[in-house]
C-alpha positions as protocol buffer text, in pm:
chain_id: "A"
residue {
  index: 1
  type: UNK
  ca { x: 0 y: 0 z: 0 }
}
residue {
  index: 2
  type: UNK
  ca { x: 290 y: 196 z: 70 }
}
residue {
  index: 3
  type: UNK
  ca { x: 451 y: 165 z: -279 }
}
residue {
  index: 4
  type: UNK
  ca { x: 130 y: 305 z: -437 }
}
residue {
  index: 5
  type: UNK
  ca { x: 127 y: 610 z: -238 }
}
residue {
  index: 6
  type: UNK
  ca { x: 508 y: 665 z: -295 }
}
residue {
  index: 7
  type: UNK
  ca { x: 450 y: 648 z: -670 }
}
residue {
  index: 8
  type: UNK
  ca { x: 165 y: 891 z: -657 }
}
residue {
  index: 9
  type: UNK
  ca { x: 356 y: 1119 z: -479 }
}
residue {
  index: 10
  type: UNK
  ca { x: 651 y: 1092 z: -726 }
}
residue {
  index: 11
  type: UNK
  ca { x: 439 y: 1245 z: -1002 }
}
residue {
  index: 12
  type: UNK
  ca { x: 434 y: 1566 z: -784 }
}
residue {
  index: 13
  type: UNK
  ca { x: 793 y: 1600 z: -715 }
}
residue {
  index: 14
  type: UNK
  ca { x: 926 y: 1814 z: -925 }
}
residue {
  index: 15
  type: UNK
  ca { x: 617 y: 2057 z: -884 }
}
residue {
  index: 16
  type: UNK
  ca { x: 717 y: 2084 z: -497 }
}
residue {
  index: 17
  type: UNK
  ca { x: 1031 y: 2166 z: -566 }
}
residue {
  index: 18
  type: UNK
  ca { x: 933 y: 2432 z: -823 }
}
residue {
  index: 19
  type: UNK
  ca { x: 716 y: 2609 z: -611 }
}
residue {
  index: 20
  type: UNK
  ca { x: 1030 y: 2616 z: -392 }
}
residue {
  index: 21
  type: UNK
  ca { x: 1199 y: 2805 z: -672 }
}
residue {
  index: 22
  type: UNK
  ca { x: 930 y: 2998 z: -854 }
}
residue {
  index: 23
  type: UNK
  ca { x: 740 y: 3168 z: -554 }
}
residue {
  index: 24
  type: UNK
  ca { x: 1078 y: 3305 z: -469 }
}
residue {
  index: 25
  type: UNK
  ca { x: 1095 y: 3511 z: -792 }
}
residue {
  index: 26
  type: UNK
  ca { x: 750 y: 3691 z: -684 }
}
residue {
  index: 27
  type: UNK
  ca { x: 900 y: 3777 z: -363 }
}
residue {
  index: 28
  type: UNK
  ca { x: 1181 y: 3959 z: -518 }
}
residue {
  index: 29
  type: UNK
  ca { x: 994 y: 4181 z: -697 }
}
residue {
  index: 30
  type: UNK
  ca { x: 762 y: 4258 z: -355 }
}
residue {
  index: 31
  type: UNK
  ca { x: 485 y: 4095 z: -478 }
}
residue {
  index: 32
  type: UNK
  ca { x: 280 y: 3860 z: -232 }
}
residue {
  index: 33
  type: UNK
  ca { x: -57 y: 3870 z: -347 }
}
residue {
  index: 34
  type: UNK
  ca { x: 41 y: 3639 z: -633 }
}
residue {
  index: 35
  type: UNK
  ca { x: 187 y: 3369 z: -527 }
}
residue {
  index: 36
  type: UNK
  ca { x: -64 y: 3381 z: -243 }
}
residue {
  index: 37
  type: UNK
  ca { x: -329 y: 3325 z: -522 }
}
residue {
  index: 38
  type: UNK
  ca { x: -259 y: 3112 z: -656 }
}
residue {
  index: 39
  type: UNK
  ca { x: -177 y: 2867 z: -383 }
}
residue {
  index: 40
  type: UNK
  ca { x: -523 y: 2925 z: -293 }
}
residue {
  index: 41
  type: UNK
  ca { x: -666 y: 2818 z: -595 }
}
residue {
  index: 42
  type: UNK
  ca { x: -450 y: 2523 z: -626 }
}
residue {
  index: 43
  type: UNK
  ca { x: -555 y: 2406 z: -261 }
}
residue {
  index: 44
  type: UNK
  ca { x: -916 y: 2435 z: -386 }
}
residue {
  index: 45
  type: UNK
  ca { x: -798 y: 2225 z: -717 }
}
residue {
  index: 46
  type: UNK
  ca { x: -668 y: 1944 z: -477 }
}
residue {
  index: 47
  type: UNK
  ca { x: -959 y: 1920 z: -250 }
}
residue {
  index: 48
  type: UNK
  ca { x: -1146 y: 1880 z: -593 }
}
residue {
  index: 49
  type: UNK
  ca { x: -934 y: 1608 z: -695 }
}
residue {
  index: 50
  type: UNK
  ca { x: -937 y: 1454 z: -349 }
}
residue {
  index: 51
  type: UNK
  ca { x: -1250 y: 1376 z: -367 }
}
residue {
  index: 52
  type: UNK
  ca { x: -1229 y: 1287 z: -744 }
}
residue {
  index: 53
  type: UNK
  ca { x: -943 y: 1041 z: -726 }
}
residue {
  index: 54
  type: UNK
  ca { x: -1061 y: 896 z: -376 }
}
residue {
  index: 55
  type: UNK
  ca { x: -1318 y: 646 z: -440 }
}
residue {
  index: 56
  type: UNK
  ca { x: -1074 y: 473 z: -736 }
}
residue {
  index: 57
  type: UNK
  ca { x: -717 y: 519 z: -585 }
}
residue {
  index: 58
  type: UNK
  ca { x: -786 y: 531 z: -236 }
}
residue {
  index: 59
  type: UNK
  ca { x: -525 y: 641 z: -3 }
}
residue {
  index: 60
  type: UNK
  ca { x: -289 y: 687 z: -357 }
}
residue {
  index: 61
  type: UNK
  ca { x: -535 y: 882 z: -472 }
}
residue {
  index: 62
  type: UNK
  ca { x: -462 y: 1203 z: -192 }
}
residue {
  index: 63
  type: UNK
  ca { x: -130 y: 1151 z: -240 }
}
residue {
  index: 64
  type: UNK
  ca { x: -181 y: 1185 z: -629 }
}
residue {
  index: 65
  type: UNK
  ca { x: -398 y: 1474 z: -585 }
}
residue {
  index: 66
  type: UNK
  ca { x: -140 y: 1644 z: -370 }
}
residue {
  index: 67
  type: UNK
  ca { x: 118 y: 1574 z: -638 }
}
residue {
  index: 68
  type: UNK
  ca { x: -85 y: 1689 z: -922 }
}
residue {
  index: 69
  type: UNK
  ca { x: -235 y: 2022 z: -707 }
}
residue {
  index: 70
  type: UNK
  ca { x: 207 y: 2052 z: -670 }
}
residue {
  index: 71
  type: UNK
  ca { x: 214 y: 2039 z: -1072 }
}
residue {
  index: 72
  type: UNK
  ca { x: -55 y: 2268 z: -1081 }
}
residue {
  index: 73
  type: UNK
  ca { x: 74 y: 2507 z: -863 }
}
residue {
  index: 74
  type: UNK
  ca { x: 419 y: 2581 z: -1045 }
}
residue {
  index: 75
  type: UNK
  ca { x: 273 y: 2560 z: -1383 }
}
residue {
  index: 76
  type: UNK
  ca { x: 96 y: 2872 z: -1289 }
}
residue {
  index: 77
  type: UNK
  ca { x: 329 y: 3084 z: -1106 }
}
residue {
  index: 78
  type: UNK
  ca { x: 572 y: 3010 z: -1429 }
}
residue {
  index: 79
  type: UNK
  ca { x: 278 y: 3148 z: -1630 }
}
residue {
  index: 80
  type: UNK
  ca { x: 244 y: 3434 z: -1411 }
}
residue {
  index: 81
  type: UNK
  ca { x: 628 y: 3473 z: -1388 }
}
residue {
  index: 82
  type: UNK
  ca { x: 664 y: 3474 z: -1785 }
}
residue {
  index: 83
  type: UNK
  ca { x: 371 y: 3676 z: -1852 }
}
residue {
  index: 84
  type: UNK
  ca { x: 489 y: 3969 z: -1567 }
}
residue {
  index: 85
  type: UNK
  ca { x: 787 y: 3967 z: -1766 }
}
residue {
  index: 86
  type: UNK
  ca { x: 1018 y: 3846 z: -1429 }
}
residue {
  index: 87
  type: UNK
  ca { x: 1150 y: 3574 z: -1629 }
}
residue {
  index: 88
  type: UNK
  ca { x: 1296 y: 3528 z: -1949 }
}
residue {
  index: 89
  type: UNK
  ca { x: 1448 y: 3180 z: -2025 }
}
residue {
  index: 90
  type: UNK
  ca { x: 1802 y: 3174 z: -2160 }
}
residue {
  index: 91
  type: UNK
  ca { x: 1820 y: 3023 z: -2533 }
}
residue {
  index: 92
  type: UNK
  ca { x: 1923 y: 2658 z: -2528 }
}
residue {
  index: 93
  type: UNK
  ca { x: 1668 y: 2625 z: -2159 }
}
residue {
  index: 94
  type: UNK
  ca { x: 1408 y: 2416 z: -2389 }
}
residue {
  index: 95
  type: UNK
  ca { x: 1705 y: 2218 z: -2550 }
}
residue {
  index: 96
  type: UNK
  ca { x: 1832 y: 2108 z: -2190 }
}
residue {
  index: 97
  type: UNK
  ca { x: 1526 y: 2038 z: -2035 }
}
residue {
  index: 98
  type: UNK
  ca { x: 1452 y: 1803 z: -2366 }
}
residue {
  index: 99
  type: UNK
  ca { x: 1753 y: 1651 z: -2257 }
}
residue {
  index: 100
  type: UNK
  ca { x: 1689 y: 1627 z: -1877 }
}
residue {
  index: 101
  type: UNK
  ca { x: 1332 y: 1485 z: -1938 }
}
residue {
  index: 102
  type: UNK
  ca { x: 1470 y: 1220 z: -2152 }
}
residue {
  index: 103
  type: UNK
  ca { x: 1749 y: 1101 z: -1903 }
}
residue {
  index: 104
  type: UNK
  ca { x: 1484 y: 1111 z: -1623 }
}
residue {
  index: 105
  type: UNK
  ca { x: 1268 y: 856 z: -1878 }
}
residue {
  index: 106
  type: UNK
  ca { x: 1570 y: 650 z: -1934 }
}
residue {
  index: 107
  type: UNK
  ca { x: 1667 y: 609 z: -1545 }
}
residue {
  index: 108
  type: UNK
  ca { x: 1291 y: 595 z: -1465 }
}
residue {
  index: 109
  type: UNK
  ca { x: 1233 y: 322 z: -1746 }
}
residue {
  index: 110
  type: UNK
  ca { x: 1583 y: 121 z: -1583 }
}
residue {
  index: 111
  type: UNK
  ca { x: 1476 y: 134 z: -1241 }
}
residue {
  index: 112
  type: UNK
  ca { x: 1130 y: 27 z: -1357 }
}
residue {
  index: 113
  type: UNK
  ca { x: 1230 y: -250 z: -1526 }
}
residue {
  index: 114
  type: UNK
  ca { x: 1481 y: -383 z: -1267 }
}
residue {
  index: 115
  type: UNK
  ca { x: 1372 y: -336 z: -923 }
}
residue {
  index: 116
  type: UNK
  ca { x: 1177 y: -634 z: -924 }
}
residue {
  index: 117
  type: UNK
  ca { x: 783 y: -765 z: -828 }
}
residue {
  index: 118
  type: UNK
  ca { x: 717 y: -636 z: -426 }
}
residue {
  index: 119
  type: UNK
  ca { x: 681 y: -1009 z: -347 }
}
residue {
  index: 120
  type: UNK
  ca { x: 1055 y: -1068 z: -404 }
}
residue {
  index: 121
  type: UNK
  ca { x: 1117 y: -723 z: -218 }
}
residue {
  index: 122
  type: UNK
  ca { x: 984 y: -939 z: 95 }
}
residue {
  index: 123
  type: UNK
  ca { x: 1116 y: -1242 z: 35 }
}
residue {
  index: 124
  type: UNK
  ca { x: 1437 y: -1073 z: 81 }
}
residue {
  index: 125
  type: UNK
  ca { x: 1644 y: -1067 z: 389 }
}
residue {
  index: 126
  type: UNK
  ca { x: 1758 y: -712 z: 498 }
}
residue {
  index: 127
  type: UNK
  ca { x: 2098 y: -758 z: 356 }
}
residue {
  index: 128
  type: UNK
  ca { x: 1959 y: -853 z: 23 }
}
residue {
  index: 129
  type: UNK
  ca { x: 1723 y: -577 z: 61 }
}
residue {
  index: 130
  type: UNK
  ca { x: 1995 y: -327 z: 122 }
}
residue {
  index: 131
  type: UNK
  ca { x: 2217 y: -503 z: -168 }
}
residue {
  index: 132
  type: UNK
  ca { x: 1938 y: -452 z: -415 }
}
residue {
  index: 133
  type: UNK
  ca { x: 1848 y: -95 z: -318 }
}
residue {
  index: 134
  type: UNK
  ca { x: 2215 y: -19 z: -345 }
}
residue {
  index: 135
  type: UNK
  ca { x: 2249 y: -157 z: -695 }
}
residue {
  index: 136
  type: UNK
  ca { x: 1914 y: 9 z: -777 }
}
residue {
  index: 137
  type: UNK
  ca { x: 2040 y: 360 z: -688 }
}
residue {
  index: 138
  type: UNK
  ca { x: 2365 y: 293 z: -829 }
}
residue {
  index: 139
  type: UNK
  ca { x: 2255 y: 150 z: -1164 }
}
residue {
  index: 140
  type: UNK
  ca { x: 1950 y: 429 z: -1192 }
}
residue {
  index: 141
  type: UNK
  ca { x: 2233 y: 685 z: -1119 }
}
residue {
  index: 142
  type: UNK
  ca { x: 2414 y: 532 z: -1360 }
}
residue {
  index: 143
  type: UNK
  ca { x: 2199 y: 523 z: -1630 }
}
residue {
  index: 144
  type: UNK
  ca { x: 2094 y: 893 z: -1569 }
}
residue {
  index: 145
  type: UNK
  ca { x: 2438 y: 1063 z: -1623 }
}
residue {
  index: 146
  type: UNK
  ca { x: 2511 y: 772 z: -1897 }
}
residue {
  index: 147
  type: UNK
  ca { x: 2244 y: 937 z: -2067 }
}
residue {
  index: 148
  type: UNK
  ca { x: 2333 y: 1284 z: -2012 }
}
residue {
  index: 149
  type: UNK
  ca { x: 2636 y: 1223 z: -2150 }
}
residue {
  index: 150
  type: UNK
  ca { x: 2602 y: 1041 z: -2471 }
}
residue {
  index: 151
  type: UNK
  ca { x: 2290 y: 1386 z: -2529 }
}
residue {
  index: 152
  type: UNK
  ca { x: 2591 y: 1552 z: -2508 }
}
residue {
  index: 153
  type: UNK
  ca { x: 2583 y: 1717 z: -2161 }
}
residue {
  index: 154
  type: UNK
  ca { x: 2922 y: 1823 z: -1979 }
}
residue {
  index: 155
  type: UNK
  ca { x: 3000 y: 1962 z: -1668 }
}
residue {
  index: 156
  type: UNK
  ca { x: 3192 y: 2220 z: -1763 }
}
residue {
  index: 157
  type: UNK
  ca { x: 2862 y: 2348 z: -1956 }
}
residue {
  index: 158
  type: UNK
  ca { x: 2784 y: 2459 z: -1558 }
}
residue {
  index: 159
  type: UNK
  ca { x: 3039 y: 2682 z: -1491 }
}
residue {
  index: 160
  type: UNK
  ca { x: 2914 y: 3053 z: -1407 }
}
residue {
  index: 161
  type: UNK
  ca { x: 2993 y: 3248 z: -1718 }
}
residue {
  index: 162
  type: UNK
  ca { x: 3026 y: 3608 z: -1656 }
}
residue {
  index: 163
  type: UNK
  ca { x: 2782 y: 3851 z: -1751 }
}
C-alpha cells in the first residue's frame, strides 16, 4: 500500500520543488498577493481532486492529488512569472530540459524495469534488501548521467559564465 502512495507522490515532485523556486521570484519583486493566489486556488484544485481520485485510488489517490495540485501550482506561477515579464528563459533552456526529461525517462524506465515484483522485495532478507536498493540507486544513477552524456551534456557546460 505503501509503494502506491510513494508512486503517486513521485508524479508531484518536481512541482514541490518548483514552487520552492518559482514563488521566490514573486517575492523579489515585492509581490505577495500572487503567489498567495494562486496557492489558494491550487488548494481548492486538490480538495477537488481529493474527492475525485478517492473512491478509485484510495489512499494513492490524496497523495496523487497532492502531487498533481504541486504540478498545478508551479505551472501557474511560471505562467504568471513569464507573462509579468520576471522571467525570461536563456536560449538553449528548452534544448536542456529536452535533454533532462529524456534522461529522467531512461533512469525511470531502468529502475522500472529492474527493481523487481514487491513479493521478491519481501522475500528478501535485509541484507539482500539493502544489496538490491544499493544496486538500484547505483545502476538508476548510472543510467541517468550515462544518458546525459552520450545527449551531449558536460559539466563544464555549468560553470558561471560572466555577464
Amino acid at each position: 500500500m505503501t509503494r502506491w502512495a510513494v508512486l503517486a507522490y513521485a508524479v508531484g515532485l518536481v512541482g514541490l520543488i518548483l514552487v520552492k523556486v518559482l514563488a521566490p521570484g514573486f517575492y523579489a519583486k515585492q509581490n505577495i498577493r500572487t503567489p498567495v493566489k494562486i496557492a489558494i486556488f491550487t488548494l481548492l484544485a486538490t480538495q477537488a481532486m481529493n474527492l475525485a481520485f478517492i473512491w478509485h485510488l484510495k489512499h494513492a489517490g490524496l497523495a496523487l492529488a497532492i502531487g498533481l495540485g504541486a504540478c498545478l501550482n508551479a505551472s501557474i506561477l511560471f505562467y504568471k512569472l513569464r507573462r509579468m515579464d520576471f522571467y525570461r528563459p536563456q536560449p538553449g533552456w528548452l534544448t536542456f530540459l529536452l535533454k533532462l526529461s529524456l534522461a529522467i525517462a531512461v533512469m525511470g524506465g531502468f529502475l522500472y524495469l529492474t527493481m523487481g515484483h514487491h513479493a521478491q522485495w519481501l522475500a528478501y532478507s535485509l541484507s539482500q534488501r539493502v544489496l538490491h536498493l544499493a544496486g538500484l540507486v547505483a545502476g538508476g544513477a548510472g543510467m541517468y548521467f550515462l544518458c546525459l552524456w552520450l545527449l551531449g551534456l558536460r559539466l563544464s557546460q555549468f560553470k558561471r559564465r560572466s555577464a
